[in-house]
C-alpha positions in Angstrom: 0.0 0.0 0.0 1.7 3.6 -0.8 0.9 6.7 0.4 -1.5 8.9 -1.9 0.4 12.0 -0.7 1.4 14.1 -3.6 4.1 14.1 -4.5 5.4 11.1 -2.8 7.5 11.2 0.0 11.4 11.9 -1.0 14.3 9.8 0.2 15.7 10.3 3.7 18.9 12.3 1.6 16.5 13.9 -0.5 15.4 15.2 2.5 18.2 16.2 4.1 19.6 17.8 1.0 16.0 20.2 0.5 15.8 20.9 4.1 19.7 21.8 4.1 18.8 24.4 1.3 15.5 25.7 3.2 17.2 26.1 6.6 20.2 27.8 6.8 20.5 28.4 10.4 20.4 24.6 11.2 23.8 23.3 12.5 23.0 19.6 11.7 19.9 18.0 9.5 19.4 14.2 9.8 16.4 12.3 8.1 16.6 8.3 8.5 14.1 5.9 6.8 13.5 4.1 11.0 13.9 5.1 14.7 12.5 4.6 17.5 11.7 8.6 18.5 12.9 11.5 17.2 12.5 12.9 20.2 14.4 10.5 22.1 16.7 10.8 19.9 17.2 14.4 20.2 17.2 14.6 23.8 19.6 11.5 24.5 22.2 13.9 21.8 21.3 17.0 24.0 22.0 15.5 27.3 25.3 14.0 26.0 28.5 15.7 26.9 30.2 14.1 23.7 27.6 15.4 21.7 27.6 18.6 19.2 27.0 21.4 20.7 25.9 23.8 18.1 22.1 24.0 17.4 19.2 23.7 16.4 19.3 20.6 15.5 16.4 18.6 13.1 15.6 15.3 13.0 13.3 13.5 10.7 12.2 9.9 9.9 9.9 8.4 7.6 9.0 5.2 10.4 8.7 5.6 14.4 8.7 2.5 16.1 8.0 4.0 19.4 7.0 7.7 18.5 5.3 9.2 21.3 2.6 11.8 21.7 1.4 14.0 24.7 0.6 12.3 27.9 2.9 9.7 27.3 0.4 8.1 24.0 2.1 6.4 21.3 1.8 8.0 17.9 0.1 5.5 15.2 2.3 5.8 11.9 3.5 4.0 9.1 5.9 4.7 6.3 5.0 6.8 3.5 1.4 8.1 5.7 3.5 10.4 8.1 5.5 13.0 8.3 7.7 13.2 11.9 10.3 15.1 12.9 11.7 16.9 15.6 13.7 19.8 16.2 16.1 20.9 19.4 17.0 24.8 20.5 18.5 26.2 22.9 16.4 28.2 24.5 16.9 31.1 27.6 14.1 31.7 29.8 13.2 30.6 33.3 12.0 27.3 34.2 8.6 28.4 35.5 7.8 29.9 31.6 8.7 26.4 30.0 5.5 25.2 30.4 4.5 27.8 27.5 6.3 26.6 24.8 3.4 23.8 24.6 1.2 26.0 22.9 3.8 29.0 21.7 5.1 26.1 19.1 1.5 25.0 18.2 0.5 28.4 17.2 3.5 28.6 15.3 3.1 25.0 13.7 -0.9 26.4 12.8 0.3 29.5 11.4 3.2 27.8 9.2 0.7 25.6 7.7 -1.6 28.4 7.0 0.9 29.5 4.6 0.9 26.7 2.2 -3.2 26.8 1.4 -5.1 29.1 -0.5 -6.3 32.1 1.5 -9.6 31.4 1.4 -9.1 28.2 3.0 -6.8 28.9 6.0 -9.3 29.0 8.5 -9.9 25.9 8.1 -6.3 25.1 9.9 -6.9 26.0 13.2 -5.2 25.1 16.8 -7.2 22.6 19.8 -5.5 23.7 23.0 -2.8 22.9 23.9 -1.0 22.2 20.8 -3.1 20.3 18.3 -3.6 21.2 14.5 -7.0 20.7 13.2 -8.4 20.6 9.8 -12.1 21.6 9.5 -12.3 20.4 13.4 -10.5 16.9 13.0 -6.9 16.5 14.3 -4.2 17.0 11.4 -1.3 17.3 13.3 0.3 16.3 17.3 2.9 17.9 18.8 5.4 17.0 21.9 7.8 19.3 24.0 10.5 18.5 25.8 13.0 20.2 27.5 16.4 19.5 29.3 19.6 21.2 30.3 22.3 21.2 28.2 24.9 18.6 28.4 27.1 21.6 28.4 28.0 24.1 31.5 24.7 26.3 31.3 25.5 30.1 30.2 23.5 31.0 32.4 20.6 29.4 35.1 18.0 29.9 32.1 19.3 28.2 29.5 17.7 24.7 28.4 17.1 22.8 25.2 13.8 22.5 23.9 12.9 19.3 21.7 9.9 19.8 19.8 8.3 16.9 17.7 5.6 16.4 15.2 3.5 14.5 13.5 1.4 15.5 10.5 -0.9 12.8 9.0 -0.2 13.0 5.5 -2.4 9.4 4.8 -4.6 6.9 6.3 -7.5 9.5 8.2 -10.0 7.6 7.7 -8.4 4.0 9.0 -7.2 6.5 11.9 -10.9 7.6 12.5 -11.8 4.1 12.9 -9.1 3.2 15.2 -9.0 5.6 17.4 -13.1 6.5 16.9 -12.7 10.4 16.5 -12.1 12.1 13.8 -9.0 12.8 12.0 -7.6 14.9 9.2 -4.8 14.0 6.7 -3.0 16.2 3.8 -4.1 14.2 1.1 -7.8 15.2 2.3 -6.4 19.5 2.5 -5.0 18.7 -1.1 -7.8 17.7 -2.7 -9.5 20.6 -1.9 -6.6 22.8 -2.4 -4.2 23.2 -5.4 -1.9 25.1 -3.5 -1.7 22.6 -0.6 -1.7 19.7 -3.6 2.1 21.5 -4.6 3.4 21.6 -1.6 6.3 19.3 -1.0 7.0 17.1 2.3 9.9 19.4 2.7 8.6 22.4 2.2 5.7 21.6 5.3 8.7 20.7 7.4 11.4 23.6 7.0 7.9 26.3 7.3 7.5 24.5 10.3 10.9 24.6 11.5 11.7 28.0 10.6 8.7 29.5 12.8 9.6 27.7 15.8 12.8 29.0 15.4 11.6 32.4 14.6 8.7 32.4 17.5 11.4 31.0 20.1 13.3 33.6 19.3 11.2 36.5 19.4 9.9 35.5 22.9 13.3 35.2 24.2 13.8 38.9 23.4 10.6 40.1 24.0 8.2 37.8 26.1 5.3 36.2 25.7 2.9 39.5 25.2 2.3 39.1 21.5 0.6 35.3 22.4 -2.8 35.8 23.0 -3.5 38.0 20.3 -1.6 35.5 17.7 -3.8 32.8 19.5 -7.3 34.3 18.4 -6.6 34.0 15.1 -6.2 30.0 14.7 -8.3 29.3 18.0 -10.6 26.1 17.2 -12.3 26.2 20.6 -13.2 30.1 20.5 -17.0 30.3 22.0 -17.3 26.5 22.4 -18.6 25.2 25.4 -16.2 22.7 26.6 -15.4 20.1 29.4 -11.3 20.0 30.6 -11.0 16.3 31.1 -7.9 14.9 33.7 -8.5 10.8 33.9 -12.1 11.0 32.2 -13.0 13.4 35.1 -14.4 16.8 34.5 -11.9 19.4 36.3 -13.9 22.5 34.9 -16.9 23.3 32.2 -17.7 26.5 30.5 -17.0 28.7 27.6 -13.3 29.0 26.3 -12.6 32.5 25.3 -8.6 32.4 24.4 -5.0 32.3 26.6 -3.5 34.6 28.5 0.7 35.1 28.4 1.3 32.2 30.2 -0.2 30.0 27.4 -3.7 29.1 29.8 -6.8 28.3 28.5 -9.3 30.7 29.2 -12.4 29.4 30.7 -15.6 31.4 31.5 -17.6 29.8 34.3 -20.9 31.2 36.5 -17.8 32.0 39.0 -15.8 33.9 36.7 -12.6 33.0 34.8 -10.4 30.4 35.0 -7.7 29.7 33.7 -6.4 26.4 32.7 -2.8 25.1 32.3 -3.5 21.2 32.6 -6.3 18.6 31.2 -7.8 17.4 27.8 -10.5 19.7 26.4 -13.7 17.8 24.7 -16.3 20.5 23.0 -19.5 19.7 24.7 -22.1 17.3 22.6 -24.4 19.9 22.0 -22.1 22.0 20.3 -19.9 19.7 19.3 -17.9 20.5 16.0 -16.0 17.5 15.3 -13.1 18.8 17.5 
C-alpha cells in the first residue's frame, strides 16, 4: 500500500539535501528511513556531553517504532502516511515559563501551515488547545515538548534545550478515525480541496515549520510572551465552544473557552468567573460539538 500523498515522500537524503537548502540556520539536518523517537533521539544527543554542541538541531524519519505523543500516547504511523520530525533549541528563559512553549510552538506550527493553502481556506487550519492542528475540526497534526539542560556548562541558570516533535498525518484518516473513533484529518484530504496545498512538498511543510519555531522561540526570548494571546485568536478552534477540561475521564472545569493569557492558559468562562487552565484534555460539549 503507498501513500496517496502528492508528490510522494522523498528519500531520507532527499530530505536532508532540501531541508539543508531551506534552513540555513540549522547546524545539523538528519532524516533516516527508522527510529524509535525522534525525540528521544534528540534529547539522549542534547543530554550527552560528547555530543555537538551547536544548534538547532532537526531530526526526521519516515517510520517511528516507538514515536510518542502528549501524555505519554504512542503515535500510530507507518511509512509513507507520516510525516515526523523533531527539532532541538537552545532556549533562555526561566523554568517556570517552559510550560509555554506547549502552545507557543503550536500556534506557530498552525500559522506555518496556513501559509501553504489558498487564502480562502486557512481558517480551516486551526489550533485545539494545547497544541493540536485541526483541519475543519478533525486533528491533522500532534505535537510533543520536551525540554532538558544542556549537556554543556549552562551560560546561564535559564538556558535549556527544547525538543519539539511532530506529526502531521499526510495518509490513512479515515483507518485513523476508525481506530482511534474520533475524527481525523490527513494532507491528502487538505489537497484535494486545495491546489496550493496539492504542490506543496514534504519538505517544504517541514522547514515552514521549522523556521517559525525558530523564529517564534526567538522572538519570545527577546521580548516575552505579550504578543501570544492575540496570535492565539486567530487560529483558535475552541473560540466560543462550550467545553469540558478532562484529567482521567474526570471533568476538572466546564464553561465557555474564550482564548489564553501570556502564560499560554486556557481561558475558561464559568458562573464564577474566569479560570484559567494550564492542565487537562478539552472535549467540546455534545451539543455543540464540531468534530473537535
Amino acid at each position: 500500500m503507498t501513500s496517496k500523498f502528492s508528490p510522494p515522500l522523498p528519500t531520507p537524503a532527499e530530505m536532508i539535501s532540501q531541508l539543508g537548502t531551506a534552513l540555513p540556520s540549522f547546524k545539523q539536518i538528519r532524516w533516516v528511513e527508522s527510529t524509535e523517537s525522534t525525540n528521544g533521539d534528540l534529547m539522549a544527543l542534547a543530554r550527552n556531553d560528547l555530543g555537538p554542541v551547536a544548534r538547532p538541531w532537526l531530526l526526521g524519519a519516515h517510520l517511528q517504532e516507538r514515536g510518542r505523543g502528549r501524555a505519554g500516547r504512542s503515535w500510530q504511523n507507518r511509512s509513507g502516511a507520516n510525516l515526523m520530525f523533531s527539532c532541538a533549541f537552545d532556549i533562555f528563559l526561566p523554568a517556570r515559563q517552559l510550560p509555554t512553549l506547549s502552545p507557543l510552538v503550536g500556534l506557530a506550527a498552525c500559522e506555518a501551515l496556513r501559509t501553504l493553502v489558498s487564502p480562502s481556506l486557512q481558517s480551516h487550519i486551526s489550533m485545539k488547545w494545547p497544541n493540536d492542528i485541526q483541519w475543519r475540526f478533525a486533528k491533522l497534526a500532534g505535537i510533543l515538548v520536551e525540554t532538558t539542560r544542556a549537556s554543556t556548562s549552562p551560560i546561564s541558570a535559564d538556558h535549556h534545550v527544547a525538543i519539539i516533535g511532530m506529526g502531521i498525518n499526510l495518509d490513512d484518516a479515515r483507518a485513523l478515525s476508525q481506530s482511534l473513533n474520533r475524527r481525523v484529518a490527513d494532507w491528502s484530504e487538505v489537497a484535494r480541496e486545495d491546489s496550493v496545498a496539492a504542490s506543496t512538498s514534504a519538505s517544504l511543510i517541514v522547514a515552514r515549520i521549522a523556521q517559525a519555531w525558530y523564529n517564534s522561540l526567538n522572538e519570545v526570548t527577546a521580548y516575552g510572551f505579550e504578543s501570544m494571546p492575540g496570535r492565539y485568536a486567530h487560529v483558535d478552534a475552541l473560540a466560543g465552544q462550550h467545553i469540558h477540561v478532562l484529567d482521567n475521564g474526570r471533568i476538572l472545569q466546564a464553561g465557555i473557552a474564550c482564548g489564553i493569557d501570556m502564560a499560554g492558559h486556557l481561558l475558561v468562562r464559568t458562573p464564577d468567573g474566569e479560570v484559567p487552565i494550564h492542565v487537562g484534555e478539552v472535549s467540546v460539549r455534545p451539543r455543540e460539538e464540531h468534530g473537535a
